[in-house]
N, C-alpha and C positions, 0 to 999 in steps of 0.2 A: 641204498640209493646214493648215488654220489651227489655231494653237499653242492657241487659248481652248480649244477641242473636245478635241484632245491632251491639257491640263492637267486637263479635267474628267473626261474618260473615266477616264483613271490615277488621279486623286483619288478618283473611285465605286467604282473595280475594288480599290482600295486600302482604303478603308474597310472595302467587304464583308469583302476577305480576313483582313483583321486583326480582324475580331470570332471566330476561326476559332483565331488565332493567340492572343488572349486567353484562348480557351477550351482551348487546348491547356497552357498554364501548368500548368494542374490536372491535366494528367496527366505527371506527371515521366518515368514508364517509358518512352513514348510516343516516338520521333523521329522517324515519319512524319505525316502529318495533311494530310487531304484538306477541302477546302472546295468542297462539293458546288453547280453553281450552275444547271443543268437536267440530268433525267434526262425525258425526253419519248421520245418514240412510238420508243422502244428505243434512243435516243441518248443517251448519259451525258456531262455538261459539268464538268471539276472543275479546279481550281488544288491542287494538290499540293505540298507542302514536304516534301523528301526531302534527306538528305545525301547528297554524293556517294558515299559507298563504296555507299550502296546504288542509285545510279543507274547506277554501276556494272557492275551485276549485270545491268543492261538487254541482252535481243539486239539486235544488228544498231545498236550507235550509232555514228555516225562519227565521225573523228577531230574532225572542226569544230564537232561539239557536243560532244564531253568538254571542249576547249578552252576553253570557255566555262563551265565548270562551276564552281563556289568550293566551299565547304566545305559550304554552307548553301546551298539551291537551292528556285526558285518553278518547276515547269512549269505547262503548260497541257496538260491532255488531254483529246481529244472520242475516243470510243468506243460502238461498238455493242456490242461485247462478243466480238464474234464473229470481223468478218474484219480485223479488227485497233482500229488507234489511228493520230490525230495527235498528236506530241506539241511542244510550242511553248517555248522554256527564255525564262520570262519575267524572272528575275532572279535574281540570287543573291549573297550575304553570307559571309565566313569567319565569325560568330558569331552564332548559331542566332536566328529567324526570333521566337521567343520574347522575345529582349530589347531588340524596339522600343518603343514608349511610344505610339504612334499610327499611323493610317495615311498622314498624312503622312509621315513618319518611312521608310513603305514605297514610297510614290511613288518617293523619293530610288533606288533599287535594281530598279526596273523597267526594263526596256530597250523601247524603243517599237515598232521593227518588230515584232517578233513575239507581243507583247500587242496590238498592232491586229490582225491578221492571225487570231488568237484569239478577240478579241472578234467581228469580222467572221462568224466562221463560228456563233460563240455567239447573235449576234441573228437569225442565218440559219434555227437551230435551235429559235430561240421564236418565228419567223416575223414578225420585227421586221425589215422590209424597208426601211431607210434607209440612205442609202450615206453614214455621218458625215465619211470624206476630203476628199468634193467639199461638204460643205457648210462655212459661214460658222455663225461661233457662234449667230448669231440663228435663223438657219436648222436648228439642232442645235437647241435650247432649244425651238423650237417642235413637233419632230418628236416631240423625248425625253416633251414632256406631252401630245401627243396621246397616245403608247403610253401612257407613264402612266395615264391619262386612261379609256382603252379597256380598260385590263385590269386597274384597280384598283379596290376597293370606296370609299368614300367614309371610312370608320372609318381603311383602310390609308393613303387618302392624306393625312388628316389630319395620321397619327402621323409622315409621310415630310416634311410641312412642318414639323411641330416640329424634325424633325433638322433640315433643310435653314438651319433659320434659327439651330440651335446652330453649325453649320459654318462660318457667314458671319460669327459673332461672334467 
């Protein structure tokens, strides 16, 4: 997989999840928090920040995902609702998800296999059909603005190039 693709995907999937994490700040009681990122034709897409005692609580985990668990944990779950769940353990921190400073900050604490593997099934589910492994960064950047491109109003992409160019700064 070329690294430029890797570094961007986890930088975008990072960004999002930390506006998430920001907004969780303001709720003190609060130590779960979901960051919802498709709910489509009965398929539910969320990144999850749960401690372990309450992941815990989860049926059927195996010992090689508790193993992996810190004190502070990111999953990945796709759900219909019905005949179950994937669930993907994207990272995780002994000190709560809250006192990052950015999403870069979050990058640092993702694990890649299984945040790709996640994202895979998540652009499966928006019906964004490009296989990002097998392609070359140039190759990714042209694909990402077509979708872009294809499923954004002209006002949204605007505001999505103002970010893009606070990022680069």
């Amino acid at each position: 997989m070329d690294e430029k693709v890797l570094k961007e995907l986890k930088l975008a999937f990072a960004c999002d999840v930390y506006e998430t994490v920001k907004a969780a700040r303001k709720n003190r009681d609060e130590h779960v928090f979901r960051h919802t990122m498709a709910d489509e034709d009965g398929q539910m897409v969320f990144a999850g920040m749960f401690p372990k005692k309450d992941i815990m609580e989860f049926p059927n985990l195996t010992e090689e995902f508790v193993d992996k668990l810190h004190t502070f944990n990111l999953l990945g779950v796709i759900t219909d609702g019905e005949s179950g769940l994937d669930m993907f353990y994207l990272g995780g921190m002994n000190k709560p998800f809250t006192s990052l400073s950015n999403g870069q900050e979050l990058v640092r604490h993702l694990v890649d296999e299984p945040l790709l593997a996640f994202l895979e099934m998540y652009f499966k589910i928006k019906g964004v059909m490009i296989n990002f492994r097998e392609m070359n960064y140039e190759e990714f950047t042209t694909a990402i603005e077509s979708e872009v491109f294809k499923n954004t109003s002209f006002s949204q992409m605007s505001e999505a190039q103002d970010f893009l160019e606070v990022i680069k700064n």
